[in-house]
VMD Tcl script that builds the backbone (N, CA, C; Angstrom):
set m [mol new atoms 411]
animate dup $m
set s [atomselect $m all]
$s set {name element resname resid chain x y z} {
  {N N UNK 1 A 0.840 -1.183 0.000}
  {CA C UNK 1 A 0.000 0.000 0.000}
  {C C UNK 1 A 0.881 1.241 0.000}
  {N N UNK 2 A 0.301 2.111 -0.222}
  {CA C UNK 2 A 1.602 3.862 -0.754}
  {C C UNK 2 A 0.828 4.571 0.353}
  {N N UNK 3 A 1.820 4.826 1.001}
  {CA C UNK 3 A 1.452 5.601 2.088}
  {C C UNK 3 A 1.353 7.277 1.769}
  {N N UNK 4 A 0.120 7.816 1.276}
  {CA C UNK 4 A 0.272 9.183 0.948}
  {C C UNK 4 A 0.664 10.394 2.160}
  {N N UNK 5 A 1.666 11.441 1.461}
  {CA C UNK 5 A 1.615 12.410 2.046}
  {C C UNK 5 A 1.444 13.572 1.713}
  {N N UNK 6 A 0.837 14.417 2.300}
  {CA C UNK 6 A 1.106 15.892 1.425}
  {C C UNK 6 A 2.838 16.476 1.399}
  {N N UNK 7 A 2.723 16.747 -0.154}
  {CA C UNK 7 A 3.895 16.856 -0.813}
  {C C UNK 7 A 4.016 18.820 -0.637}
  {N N UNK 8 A 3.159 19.565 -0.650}
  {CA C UNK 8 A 2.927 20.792 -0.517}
  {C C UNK 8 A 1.929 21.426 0.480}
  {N N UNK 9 A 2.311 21.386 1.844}
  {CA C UNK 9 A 1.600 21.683 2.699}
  {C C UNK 9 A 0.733 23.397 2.638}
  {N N UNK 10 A 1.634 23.889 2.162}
  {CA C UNK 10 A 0.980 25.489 1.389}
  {C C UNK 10 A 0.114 25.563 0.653}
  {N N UNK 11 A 0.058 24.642 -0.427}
  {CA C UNK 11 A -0.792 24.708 -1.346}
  {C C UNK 11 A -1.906 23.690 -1.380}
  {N N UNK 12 A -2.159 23.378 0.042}
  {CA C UNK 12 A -3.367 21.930 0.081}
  {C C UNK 12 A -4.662 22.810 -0.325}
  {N N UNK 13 A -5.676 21.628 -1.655}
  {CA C UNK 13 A -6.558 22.696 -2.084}
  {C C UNK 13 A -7.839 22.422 -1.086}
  {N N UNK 14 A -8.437 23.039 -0.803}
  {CA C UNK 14 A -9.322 23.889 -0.412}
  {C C UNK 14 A -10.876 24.604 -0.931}
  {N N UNK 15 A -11.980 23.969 -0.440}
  {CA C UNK 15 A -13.163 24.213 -1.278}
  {C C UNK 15 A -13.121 25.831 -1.446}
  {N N UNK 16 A -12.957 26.186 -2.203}
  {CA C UNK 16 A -13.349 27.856 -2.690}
  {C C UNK 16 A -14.191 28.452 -2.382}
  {N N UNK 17 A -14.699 29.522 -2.397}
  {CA C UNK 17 A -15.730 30.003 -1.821}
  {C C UNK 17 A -17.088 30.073 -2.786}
  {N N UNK 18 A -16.400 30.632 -4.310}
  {CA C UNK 18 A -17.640 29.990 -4.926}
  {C C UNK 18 A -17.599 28.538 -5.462}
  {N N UNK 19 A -18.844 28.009 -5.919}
  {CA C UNK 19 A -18.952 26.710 -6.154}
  {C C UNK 19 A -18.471 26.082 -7.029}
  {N N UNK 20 A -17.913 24.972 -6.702}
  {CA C UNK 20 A -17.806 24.074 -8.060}
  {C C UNK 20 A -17.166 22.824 -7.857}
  {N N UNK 21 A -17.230 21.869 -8.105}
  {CA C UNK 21 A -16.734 20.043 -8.036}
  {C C UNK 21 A -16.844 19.251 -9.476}
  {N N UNK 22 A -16.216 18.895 -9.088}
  {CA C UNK 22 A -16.426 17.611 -10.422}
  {C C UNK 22 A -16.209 16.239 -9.190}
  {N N UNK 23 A -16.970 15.829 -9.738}
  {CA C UNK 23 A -17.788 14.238 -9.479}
  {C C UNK 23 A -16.472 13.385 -9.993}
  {N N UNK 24 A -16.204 12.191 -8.974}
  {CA C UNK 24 A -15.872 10.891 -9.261}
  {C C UNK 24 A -16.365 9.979 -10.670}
  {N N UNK 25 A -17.591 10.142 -10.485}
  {CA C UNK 25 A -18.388 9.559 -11.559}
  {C C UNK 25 A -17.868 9.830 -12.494}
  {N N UNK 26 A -17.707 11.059 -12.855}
  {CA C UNK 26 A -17.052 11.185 -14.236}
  {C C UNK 26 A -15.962 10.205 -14.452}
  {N N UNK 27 A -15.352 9.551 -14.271}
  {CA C UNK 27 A -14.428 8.552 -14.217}
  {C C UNK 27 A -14.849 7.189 -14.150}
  {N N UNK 28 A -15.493 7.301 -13.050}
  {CA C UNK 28 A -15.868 5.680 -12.840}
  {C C UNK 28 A -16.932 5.044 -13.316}
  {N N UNK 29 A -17.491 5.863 -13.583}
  {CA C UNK 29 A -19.198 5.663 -14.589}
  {C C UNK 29 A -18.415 5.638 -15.992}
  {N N UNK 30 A -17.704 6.111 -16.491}
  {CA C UNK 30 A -16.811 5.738 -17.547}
  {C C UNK 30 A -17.443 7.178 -18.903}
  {N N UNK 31 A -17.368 8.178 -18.317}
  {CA C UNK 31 A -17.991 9.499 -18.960}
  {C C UNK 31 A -16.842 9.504 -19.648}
  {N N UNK 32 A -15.757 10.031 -18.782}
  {CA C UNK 32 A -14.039 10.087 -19.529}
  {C C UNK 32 A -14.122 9.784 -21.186}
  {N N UNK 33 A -14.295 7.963 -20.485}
  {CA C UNK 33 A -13.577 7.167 -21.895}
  {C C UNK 33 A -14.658 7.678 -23.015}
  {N N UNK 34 A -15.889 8.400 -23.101}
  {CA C UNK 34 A -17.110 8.252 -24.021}
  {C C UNK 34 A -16.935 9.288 -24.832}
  {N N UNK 35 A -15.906 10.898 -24.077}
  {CA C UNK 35 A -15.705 11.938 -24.135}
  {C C UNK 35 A -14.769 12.384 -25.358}
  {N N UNK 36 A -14.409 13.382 -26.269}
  {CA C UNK 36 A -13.780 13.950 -26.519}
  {C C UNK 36 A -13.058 14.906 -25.838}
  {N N UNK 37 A -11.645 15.339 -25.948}
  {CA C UNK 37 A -11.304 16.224 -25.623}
  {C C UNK 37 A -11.648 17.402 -25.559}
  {N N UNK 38 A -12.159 17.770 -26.589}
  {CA C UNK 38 A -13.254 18.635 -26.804}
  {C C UNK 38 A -14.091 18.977 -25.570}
  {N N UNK 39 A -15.116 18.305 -26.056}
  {CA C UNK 39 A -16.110 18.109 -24.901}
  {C C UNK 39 A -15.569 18.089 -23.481}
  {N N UNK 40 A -14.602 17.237 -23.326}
  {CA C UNK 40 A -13.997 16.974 -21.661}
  {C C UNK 40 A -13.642 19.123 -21.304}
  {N N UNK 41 A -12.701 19.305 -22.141}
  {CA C UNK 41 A -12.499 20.756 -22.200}
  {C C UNK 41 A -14.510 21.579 -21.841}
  {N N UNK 42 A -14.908 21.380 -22.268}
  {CA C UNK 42 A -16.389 22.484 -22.535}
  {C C UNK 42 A -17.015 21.839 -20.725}
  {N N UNK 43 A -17.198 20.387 -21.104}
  {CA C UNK 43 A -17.496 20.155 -19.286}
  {C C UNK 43 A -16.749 20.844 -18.360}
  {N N UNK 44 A -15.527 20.618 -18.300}
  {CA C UNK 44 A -14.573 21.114 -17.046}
  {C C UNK 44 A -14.874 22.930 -17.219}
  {N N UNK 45 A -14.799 23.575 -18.141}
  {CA C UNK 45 A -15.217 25.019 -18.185}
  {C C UNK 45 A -16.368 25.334 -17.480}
  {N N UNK 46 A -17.573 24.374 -17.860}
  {CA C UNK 46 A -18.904 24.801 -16.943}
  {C C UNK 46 A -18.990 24.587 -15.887}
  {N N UNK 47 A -18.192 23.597 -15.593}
  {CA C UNK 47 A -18.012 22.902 -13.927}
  {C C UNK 47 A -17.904 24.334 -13.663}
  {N N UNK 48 A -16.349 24.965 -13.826}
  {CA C UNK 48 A -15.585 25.927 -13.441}
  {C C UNK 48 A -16.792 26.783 -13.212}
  {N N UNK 49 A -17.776 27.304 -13.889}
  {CA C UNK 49 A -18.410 28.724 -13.673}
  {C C UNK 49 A -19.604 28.593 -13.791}
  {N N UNK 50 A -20.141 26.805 -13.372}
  {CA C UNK 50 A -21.686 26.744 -12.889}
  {C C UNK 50 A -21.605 27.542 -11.003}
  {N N UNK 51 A -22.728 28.063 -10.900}
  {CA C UNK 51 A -23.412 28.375 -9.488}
  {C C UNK 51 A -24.088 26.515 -8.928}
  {N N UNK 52 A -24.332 26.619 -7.836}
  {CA C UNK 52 A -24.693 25.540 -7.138}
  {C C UNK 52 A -25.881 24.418 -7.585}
  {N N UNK 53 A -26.810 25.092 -8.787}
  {CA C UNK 53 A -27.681 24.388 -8.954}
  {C C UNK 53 A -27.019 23.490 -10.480}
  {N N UNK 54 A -25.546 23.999 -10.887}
  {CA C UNK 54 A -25.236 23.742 -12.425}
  {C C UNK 54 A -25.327 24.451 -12.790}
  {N N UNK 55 A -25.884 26.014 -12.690}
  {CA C UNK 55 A -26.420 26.873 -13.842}
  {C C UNK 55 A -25.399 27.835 -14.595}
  {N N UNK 56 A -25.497 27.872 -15.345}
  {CA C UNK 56 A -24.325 29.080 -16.235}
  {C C UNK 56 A -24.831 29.725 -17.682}
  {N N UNK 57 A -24.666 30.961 -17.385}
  {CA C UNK 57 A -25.547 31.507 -18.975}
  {C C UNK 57 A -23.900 32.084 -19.462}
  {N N UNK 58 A -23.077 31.760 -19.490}
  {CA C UNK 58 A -21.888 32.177 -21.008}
  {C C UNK 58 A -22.589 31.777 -21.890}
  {N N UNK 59 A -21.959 32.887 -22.861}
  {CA C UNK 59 A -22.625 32.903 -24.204}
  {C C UNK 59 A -21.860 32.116 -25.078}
  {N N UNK 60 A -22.106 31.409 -26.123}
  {CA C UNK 60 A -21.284 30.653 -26.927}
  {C C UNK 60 A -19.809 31.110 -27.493}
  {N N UNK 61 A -20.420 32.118 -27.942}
  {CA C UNK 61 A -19.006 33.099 -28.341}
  {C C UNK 61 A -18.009 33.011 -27.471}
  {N N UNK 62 A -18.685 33.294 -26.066}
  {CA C UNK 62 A -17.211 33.741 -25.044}
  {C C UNK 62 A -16.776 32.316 -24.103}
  {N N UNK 63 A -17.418 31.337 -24.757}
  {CA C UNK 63 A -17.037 30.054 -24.254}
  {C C UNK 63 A -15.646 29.384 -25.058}
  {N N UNK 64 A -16.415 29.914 -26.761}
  {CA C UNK 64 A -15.550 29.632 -28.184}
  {C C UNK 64 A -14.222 30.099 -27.434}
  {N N UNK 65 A -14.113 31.156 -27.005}
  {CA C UNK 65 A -12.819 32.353 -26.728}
  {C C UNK 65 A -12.215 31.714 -25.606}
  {N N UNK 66 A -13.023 31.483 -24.823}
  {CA C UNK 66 A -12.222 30.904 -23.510}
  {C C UNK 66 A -11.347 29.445 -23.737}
  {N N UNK 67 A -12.113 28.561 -24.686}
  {CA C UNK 67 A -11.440 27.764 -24.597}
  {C C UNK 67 A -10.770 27.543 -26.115}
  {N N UNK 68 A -10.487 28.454 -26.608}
  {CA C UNK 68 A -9.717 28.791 -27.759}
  {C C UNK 68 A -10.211 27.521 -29.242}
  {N N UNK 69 A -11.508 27.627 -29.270}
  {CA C UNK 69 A -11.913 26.456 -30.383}
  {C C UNK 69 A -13.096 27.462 -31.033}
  {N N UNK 70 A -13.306 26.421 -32.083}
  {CA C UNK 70 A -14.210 27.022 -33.240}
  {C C UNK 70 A -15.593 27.207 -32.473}
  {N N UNK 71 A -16.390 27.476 -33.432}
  {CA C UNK 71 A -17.590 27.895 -32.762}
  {C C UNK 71 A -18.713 26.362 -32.743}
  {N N UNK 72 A -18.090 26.214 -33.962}
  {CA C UNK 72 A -19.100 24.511 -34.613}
  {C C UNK 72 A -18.339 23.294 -33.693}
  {N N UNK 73 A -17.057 23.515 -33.088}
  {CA C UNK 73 A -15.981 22.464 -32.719}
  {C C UNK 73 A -17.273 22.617 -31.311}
  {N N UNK 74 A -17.483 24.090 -30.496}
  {CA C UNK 74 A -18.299 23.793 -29.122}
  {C C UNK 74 A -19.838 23.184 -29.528}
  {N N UNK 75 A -20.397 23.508 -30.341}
  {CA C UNK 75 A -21.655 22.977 -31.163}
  {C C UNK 75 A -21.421 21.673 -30.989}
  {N N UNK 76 A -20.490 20.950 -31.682}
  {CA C UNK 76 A -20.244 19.474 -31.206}
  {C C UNK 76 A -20.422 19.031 -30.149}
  {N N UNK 77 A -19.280 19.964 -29.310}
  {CA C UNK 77 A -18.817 19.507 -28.115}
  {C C UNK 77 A -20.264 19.746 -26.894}
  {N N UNK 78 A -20.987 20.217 -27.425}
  {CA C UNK 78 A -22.271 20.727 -26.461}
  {C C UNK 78 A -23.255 19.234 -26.683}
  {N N UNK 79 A -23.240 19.363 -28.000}
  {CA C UNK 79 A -24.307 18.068 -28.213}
  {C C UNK 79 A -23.990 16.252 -27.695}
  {N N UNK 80 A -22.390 16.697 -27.987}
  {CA C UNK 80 A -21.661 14.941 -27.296}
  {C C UNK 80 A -22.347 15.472 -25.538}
  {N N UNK 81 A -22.060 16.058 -24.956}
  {CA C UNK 81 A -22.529 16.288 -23.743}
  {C C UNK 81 A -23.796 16.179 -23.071}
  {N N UNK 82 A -24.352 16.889 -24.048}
  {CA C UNK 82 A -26.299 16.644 -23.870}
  {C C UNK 82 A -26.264 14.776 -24.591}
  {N N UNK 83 A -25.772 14.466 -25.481}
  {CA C UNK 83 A -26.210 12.767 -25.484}
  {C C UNK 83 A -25.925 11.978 -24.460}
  {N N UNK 84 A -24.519 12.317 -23.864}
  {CA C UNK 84 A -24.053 11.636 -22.457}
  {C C UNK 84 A -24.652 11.944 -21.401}
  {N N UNK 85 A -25.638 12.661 -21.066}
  {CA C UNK 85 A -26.612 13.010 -19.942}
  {C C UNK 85 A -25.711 13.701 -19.069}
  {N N UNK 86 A -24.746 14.692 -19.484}
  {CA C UNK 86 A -24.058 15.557 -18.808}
  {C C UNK 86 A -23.813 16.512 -18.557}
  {N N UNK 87 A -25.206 17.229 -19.535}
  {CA C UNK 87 A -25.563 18.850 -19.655}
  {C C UNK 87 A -27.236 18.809 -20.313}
  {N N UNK 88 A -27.434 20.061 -19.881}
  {CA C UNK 88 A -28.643 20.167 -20.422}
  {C C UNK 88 A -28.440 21.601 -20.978}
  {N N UNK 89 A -28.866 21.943 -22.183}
  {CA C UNK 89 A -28.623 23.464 -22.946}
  {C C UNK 89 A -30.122 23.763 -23.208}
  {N N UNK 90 A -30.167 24.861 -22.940}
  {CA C UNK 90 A -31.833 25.805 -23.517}
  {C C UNK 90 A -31.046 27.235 -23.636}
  {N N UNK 91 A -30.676 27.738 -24.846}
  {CA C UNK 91 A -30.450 29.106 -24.991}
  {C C UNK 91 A -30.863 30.069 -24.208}
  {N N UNK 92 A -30.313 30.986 -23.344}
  {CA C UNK 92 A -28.877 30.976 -23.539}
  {C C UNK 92 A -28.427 29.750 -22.233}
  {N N UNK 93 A -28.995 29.325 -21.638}
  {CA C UNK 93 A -27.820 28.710 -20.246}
  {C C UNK 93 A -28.204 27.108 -20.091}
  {N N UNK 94 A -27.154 26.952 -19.386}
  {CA C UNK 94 A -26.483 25.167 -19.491}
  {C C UNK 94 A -26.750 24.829 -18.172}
  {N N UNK 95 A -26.809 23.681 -18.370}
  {CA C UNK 95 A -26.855 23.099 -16.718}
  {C C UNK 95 A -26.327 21.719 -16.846}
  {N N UNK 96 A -25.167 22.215 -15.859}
  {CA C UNK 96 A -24.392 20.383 -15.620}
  {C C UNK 96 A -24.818 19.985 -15.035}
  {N N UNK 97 A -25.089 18.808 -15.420}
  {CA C UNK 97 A -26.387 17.618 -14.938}
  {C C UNK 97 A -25.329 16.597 -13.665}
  {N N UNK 98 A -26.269 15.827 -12.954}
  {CA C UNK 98 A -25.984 15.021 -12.001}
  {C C UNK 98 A -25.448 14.074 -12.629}
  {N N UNK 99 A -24.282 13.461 -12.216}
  {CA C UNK 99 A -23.835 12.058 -13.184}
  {C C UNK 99 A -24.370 11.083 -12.490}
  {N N UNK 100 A -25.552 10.704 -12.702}
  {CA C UNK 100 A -26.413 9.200 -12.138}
  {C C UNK 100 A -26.888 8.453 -13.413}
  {N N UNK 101 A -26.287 7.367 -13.098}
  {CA C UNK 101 A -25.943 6.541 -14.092}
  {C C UNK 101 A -27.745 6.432 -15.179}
  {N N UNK 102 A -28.865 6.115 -14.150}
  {CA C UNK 102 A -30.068 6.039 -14.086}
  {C C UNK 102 A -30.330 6.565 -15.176}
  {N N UNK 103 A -30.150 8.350 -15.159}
  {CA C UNK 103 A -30.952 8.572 -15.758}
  {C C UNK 103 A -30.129 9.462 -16.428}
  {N N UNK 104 A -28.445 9.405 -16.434}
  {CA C UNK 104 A -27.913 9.592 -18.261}
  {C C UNK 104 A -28.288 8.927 -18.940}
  {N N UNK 105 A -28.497 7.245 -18.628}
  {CA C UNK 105 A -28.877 6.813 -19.879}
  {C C UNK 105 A -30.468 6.873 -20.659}
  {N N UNK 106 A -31.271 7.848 -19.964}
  {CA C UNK 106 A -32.609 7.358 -20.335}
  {C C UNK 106 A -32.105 8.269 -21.559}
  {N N UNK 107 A -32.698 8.245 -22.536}
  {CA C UNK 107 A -32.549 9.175 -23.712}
  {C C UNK 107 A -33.399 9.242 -24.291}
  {N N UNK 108 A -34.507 10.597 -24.137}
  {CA C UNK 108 A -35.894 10.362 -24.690}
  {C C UNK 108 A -35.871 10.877 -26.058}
  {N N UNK 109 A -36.817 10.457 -27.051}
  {CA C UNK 109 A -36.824 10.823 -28.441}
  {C C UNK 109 A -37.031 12.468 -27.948}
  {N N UNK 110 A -36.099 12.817 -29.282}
  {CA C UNK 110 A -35.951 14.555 -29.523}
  {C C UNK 110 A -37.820 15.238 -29.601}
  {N N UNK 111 A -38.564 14.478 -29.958}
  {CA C UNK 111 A -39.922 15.333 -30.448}
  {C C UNK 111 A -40.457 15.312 -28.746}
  {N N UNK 112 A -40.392 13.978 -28.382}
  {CA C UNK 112 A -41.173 13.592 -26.679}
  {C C UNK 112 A -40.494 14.672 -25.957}
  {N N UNK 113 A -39.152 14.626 -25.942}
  {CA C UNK 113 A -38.937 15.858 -24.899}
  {C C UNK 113 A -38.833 16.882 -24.868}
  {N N UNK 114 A -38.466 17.917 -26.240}
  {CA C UNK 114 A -38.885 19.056 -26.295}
  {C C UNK 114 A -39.562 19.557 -27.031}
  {N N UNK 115 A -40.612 18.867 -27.369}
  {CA C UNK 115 A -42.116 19.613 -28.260}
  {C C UNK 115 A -43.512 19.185 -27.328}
  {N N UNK 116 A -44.206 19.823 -27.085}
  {CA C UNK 116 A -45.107 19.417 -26.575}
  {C C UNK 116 A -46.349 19.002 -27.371}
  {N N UNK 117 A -47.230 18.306 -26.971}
  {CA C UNK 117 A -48.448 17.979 -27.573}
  {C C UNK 117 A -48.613 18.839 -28.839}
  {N N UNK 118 A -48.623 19.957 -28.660}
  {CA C UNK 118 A -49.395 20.995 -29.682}
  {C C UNK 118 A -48.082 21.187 -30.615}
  {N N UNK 119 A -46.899 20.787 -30.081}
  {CA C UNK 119 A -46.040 21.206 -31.141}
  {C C UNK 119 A -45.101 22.240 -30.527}
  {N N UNK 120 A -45.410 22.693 -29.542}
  {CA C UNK 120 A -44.637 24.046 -29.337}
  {C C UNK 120 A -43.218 23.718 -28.393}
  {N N UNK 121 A -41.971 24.589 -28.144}
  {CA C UNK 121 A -41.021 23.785 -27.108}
  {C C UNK 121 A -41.274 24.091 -26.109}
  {N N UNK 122 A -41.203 22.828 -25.096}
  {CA C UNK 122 A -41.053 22.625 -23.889}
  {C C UNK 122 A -40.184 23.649 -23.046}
  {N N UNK 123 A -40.624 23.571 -21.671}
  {CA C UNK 123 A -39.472 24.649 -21.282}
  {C C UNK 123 A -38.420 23.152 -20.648}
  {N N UNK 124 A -37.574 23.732 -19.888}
  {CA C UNK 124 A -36.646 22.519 -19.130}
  {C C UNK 124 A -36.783 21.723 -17.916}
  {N N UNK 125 A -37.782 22.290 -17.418}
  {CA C UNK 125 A -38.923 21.794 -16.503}
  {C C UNK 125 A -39.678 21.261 -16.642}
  {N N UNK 126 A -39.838 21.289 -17.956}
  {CA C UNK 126 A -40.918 20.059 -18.279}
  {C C UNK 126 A -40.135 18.958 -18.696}
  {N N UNK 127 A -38.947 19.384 -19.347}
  {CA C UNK 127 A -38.382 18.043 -20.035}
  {C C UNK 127 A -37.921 17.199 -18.729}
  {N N UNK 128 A -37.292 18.010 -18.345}
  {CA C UNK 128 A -37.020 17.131 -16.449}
  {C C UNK 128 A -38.581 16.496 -15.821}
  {N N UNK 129 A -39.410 16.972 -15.921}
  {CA C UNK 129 A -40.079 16.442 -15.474}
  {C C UNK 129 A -40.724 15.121 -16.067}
  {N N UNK 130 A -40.896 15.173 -17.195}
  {CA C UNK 130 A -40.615 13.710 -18.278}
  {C C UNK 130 A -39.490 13.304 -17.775}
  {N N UNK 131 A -38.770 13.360 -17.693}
  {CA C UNK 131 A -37.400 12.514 -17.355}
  {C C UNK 131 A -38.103 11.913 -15.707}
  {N N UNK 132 A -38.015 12.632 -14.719}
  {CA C UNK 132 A -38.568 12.010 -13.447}
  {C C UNK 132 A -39.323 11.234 -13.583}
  {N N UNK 133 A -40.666 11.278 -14.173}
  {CA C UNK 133 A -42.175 10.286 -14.848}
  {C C UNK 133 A -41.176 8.856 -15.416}
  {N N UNK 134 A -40.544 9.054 -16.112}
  {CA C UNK 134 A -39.957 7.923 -16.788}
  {C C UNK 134 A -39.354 7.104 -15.617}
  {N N UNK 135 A -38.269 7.592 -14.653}
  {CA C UNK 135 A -37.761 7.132 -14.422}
  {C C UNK 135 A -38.565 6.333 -13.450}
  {N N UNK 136 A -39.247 6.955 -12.418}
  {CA C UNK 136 A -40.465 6.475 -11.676}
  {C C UNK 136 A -40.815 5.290 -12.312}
  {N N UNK 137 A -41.221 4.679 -13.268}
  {CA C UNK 137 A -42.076 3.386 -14.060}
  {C C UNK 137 A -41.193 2.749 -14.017}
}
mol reanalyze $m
mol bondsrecalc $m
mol representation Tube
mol addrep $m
């Protein structure tokens, strides 16, 4: 067994004052291996500058800028994320989702979750709330 020690007693990190974590899961649920670099880059950014519930309204542009990629390269990288149940996007703001295994994988057809009956879009409260209904059964 490796007996750990702290190697930098100065620099032991320390929860910050504003919020932010990244989850184990991401690893052990096997998000990593599913990921692009890309994408791994656009997750770890929102981690960085979600508030406590996930929430973050950067605008695409200044996401493009921050993490020095095309605009269509984050377009990708947004949508690999929303398929892996690891974000949720509604223009303008994102929300990094819970990594529970449950219910990344539910993946409801594109019309069921954000069109409603009449046709019109859903807000994200509703689509979550389809998601809860599902999972419930």
């Amino acid at each position: 067994m490796i007996n750990k020690a702290v190697l930098d007693q100065a620099r032991v990190r320390r929860v910050p004052k504003q919020f932010s974590w990244i989850d184990h899961k991401l690893v052990q649920d096997g998000y990593v291996k599913r990921c692009n670099v890309t994408s791994l880059a656009l997750y770890l950014f929102l981690v960085t500058v979600c508030d406590a519930q996930g929430l973050s309204y950067y605008s695409d542009p200044k996401i493009a800028e921050n993490l020095a990629i095309e605009i269509n390269a984050l377009y990708a990288a947004r949508e690999s994320l929303i398929q892996q149940g690891m974000i949720a996007y509604q223009k303008p703001l994102y929300q990094v989702l819970a990594l529970d295994v449950a219910t990344a994988l539910i993946k409801p057809k594109p019309q069921e979750a954000l069109l409603s009956q009449g046709g019109e879009m859903r807000t994200l409260a509703e689509v979550f709330e389809t998601l809860r209904n599902r999972k419930k059964v």
